[in-house]
C-alpha positions in Angstrom: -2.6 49.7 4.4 -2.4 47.5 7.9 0.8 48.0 9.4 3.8 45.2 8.4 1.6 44.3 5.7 3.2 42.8 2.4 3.9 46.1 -0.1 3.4 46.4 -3.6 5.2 49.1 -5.7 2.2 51.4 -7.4 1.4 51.5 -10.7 2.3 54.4 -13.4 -0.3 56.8 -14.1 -0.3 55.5 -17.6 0.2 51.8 -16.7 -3.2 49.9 -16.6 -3.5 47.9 -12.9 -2.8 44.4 -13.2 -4.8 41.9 -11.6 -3.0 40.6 -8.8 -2.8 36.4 -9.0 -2.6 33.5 -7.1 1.4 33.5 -7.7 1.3 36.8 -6.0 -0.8 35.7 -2.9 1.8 32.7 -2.3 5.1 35.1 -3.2 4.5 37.6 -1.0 3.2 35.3 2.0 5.9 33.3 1.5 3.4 30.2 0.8 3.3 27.4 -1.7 0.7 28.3 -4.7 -1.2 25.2 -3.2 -1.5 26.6 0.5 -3.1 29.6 -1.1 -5.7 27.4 -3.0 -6.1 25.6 0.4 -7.1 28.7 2.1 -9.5 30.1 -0.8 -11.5 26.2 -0.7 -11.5 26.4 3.4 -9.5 23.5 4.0 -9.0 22.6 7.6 -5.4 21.3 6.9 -3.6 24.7 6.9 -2.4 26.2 10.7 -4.4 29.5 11.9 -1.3 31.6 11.6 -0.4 30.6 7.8 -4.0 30.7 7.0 -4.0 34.4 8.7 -1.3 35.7 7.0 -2.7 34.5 3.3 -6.2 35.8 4.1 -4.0 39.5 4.7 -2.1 39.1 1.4 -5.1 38.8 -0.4 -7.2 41.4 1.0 -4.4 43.6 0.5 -3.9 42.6 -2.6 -7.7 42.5 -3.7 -7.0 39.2 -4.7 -10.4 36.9 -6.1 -10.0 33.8 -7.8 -10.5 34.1 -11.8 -14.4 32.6 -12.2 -13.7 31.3 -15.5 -10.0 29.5 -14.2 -12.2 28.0 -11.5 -14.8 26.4 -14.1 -12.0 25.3 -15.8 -10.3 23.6 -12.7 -13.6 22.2 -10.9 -13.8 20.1 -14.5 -10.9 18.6 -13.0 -11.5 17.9 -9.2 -14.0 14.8 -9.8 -11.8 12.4 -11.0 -8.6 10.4 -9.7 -6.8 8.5 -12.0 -5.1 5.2 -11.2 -2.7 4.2 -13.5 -1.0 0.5 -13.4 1.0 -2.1 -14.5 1.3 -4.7 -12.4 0.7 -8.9 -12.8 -0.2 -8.7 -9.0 -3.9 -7.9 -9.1 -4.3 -8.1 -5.7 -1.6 -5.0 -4.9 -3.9 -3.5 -7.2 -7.3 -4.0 -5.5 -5.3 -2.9 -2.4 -4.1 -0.2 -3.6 -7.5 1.0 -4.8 -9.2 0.5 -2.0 -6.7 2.9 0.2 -7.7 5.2 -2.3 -11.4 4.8 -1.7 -11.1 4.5 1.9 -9.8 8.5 1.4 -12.3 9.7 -1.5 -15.3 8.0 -0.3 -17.7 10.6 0.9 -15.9 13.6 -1.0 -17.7 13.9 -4.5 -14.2 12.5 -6.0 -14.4 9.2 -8.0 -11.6 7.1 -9.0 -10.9 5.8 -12.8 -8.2 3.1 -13.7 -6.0 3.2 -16.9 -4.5 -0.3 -16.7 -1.4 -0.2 -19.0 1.3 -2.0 -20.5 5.2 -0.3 -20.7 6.6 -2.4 -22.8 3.5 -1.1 -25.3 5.1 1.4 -28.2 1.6 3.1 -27.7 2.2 3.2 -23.5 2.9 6.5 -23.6 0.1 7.7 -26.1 -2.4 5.7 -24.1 -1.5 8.1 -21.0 -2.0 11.2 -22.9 -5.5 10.2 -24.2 -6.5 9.0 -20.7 -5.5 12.3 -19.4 -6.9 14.5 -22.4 -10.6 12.8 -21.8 -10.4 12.4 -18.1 -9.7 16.2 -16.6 -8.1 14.2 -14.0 -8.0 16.4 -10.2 -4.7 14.2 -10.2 -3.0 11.1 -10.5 -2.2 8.1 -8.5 1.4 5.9 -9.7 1.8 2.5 -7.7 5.0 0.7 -8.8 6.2 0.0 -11.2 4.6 2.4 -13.2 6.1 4.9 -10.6 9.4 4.2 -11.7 8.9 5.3 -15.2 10.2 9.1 -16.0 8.7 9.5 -19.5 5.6 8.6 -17.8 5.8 11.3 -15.0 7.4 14.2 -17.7 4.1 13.5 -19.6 2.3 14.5 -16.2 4.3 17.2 -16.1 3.6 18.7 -19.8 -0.3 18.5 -18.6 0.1 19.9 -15.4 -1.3 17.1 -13.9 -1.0 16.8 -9.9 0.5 13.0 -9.2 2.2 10.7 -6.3 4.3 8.0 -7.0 4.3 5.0 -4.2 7.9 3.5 -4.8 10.3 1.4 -3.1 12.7 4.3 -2.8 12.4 8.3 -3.1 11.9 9.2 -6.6 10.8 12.9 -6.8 9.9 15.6 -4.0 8.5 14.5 -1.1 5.3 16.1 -2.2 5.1 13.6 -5.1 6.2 10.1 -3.1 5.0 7.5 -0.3 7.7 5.1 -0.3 7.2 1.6 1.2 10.8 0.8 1.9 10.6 -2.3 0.1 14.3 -3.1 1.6 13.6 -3.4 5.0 11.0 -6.0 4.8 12.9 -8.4 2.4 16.0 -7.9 5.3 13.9 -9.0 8.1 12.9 -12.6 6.0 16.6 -13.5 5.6 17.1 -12.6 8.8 14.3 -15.1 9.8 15.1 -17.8 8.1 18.9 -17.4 8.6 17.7 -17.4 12.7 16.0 -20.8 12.1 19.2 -22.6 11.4 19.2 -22.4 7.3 22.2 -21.8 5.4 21.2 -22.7 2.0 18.8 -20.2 0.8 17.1 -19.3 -2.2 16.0 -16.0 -3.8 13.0 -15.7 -6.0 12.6 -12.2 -7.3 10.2 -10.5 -9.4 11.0 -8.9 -12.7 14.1 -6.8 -13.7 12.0 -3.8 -15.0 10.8 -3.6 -11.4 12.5 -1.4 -8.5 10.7 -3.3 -6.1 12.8 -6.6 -7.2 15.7 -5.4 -6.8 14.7 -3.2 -3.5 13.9 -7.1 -1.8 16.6 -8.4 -3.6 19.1 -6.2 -1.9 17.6 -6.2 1.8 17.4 -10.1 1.1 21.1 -10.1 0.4 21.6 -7.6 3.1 19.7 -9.8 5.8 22.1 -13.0 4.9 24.9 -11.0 5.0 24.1 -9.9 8.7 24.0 -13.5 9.6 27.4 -14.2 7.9 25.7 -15.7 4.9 25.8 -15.0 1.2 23.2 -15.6 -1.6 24.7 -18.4 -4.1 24.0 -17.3 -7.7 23.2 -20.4 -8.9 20.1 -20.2 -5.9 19.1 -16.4 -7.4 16.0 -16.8 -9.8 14.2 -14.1 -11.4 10.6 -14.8 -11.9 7.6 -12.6 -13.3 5.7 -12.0 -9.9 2.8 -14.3 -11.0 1.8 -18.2 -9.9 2.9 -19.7 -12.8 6.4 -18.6 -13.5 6.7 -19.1 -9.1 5.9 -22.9 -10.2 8.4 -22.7 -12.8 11.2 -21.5 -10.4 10.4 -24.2 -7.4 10.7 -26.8 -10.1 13.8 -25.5 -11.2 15.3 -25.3 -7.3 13.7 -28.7 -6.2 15.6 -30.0 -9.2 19.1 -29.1 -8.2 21.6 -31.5 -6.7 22.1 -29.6 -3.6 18.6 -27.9 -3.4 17.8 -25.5 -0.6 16.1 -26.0 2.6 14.5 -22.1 2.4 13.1 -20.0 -0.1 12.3 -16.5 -0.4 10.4 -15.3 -2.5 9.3 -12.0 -4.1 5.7 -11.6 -3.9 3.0 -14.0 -2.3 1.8 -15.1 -5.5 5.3 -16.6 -7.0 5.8 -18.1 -3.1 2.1 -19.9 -3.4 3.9 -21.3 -7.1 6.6 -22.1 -5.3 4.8 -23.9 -2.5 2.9 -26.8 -5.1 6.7 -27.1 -6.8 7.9 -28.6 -3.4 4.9 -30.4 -2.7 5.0 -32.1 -6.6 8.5 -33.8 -5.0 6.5 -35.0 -1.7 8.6 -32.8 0.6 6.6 -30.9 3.0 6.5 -27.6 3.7 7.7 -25.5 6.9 9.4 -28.8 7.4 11.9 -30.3 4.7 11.9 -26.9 2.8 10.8 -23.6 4.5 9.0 -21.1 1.8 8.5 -17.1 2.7 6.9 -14.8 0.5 6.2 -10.6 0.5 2.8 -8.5 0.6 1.0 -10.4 3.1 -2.3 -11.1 0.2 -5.2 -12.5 1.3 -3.5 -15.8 0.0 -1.3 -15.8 2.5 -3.4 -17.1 5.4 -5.4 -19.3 3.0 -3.1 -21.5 1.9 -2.1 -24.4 4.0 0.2 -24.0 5.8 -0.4 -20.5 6.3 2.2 -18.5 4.3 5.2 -17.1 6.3 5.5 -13.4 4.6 6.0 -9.7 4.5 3.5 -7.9 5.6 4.0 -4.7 3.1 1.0 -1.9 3.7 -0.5 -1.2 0.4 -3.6 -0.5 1.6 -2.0 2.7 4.0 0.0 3.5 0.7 -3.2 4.1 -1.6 -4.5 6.1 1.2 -0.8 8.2 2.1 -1.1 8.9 -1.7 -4.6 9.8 -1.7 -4.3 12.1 0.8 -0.8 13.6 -0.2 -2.8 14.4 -4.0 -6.1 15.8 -2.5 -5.6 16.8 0.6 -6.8 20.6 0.5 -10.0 18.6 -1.6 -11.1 16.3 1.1 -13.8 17.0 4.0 -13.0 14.8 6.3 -9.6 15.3 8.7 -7.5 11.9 8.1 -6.0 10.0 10.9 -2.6 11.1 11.5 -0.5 7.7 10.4 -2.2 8.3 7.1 -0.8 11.7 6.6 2.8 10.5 6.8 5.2 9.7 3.6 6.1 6.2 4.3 5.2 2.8 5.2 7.3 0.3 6.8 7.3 -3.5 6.1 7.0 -6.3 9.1 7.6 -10.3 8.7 4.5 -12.7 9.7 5.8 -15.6 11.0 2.9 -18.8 10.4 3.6 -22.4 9.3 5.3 -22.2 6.4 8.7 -21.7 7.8 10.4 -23.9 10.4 13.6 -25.3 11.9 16.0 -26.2 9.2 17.1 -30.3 10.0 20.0 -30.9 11.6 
């Protein structure tokens, strides 16, 4: 046996040899079962010296990958699941194509499972998607992120996932968070800067973290101006077009309405937008609208939509690459291998000077 090699105690006479596994390779190199797996598929993302010291383990050991446990697992490595709930279709498209941008090339294809929570059968729906699938893993955008039962049913199939949250929600091995927060700080801070004092909130639903992430940066921003965010100016909304027209109907309608809005998603600020022009005030001008995600809408609408810019693309691709890395053949760029993304405001035409 090489010198300062890893030992293993010899069996009885009478004691038939065990094979030696893939949980012995990792224990005794002091490696995760998933580095290990990384070395056996020759995956450029493990240093020389780890990949030295597994490649000694297992020829010490006599370690070779079970043939019939690596049928069973290449059944799984074709498919990545995408599973969603979500009103905003275009965080969804977004989010797929980071994933493509990753898998393209790779022999991995990506299948959706569009869901509902509030469904009694949500939970069933998951199980039957996994069961026919032999998913190589699982991608969770919010807000189906948030959702325990949904990740403990991952679990009890042993089915590799990242969530992409607002906020840590599990092991670093399991999140990109998009710091939702920070974003929504820097828009009150904006508008606050441009001379307004009566501000609005539009947020998105309850039953999403990301609401109330941008909720409190929002109310974190005023507050760093010396502001506060009236109740009677805090609206929840659904993060769709139609209940953002609902809410700037609602505002515009107040006595003392307010000369800024922000708003939760680009989709409920583009609703919010046509509610202030049905009163024939004029936007960026008698009433300043901001929204969040930075869409494709955003610099279509006129004027151009003062927003968030929130990376979802990089996100699909962080959680791609997080899931599969030790699957993929090409070496990703080093900003996608990080665990986070960080939010930036947009400044265009929608926002301006409040009137003195």
């Amino acid at each position: 046996m090489t010198p300062g090699a890893p030992q293993r105690p010899a069996p009885a006479a009478n004691e038939p040899r065990r094979r030696p596994t893939i949980n012995d390779v990792a224990r005794l190199a002091n490696v995760s079962k998933k580095t290990v797996s990384r070395v056996i598929n020759q995956s450029p993302f493990v240093n020389k010296d780890t990949r030295e010291r597994i490649d000694t383990v297992i020829k010490e050991l006599g370690y070779a990958p079970d043939p019939v446990a690596r049928g069973l697992a290449s059944r799984r490595s074709y498919l990545v699941g995408l599973i969603y709930d979500n009103p905003n279709p275009q965080h969804v498209i977004d989010t797929q194509q980071g994933i493509l941008d990753v898998i393209r090339g790779s022999g991995l294809e990506l299948v959706i499972h569009p869901c509902n929570r509030r469904d009694k059968d949500f939970l069933n729906g998951v199980r039957g998607f996994i069961d026919r699938q032999k998913l190589a893993g699982v991608i969770l955008p919010s807000s189906v992120s948030e959702d325990e039962d949904l990740v403990a049913v991952l679990r009890e199939y042993d089915t590799p996932y990242v969530r992409i949250a607002s906020v840590p929600l599990d092991e670093p091995e399991h999140s990109i968070v998009t710091n939702d927060s920070e974003g929504a700080r820097q828009a009150a801070e904006h508008l606050a800067g441009l001379g307004h004092r009566v501000i609005a909130h539009v947020s998105g639903p309850d039953t999403f973290r990301s609401s109330h992430e941008r909720r409190s940066g929002f109310i974190e921003g005023l507050k760093t101006a010396g502001l506060e965010l009236d109740k009677k100016l805090d609206l929840r909304a659904g993060y769709t077009f139609q209940s953002g027209i609902e809410a700037g109907r609602r505002l515009m309608a107040m006595p003392a309405r307010p000369t800024a809005i922000f708003c939760g998603n680009d989709e409920m600020a583009a609703g919010v937008c046509q509610a202030v022009r049905e009163t024939g005030l004029e936007i960026g001008k008698d009433v300043s609208v901001v929204g969040f995600d930075d869409s494709p809408l955003a610099s279509r609408m006129w004027p151009a939509l003062t927003t968030v810019l929130l990376p979802i693309r990089a996100s699909g691709r962080m959680a791609s690459i997080r899931l599969l890395g030790d699957r993929l053949t090409k070496e990703p760029q080093e900003e996608d291998r990080q665990g986070e993304v960080h939010p930036t405001l947009v400044v265009r035409a929608s926002s301006g000077p409040a009137k003195t």
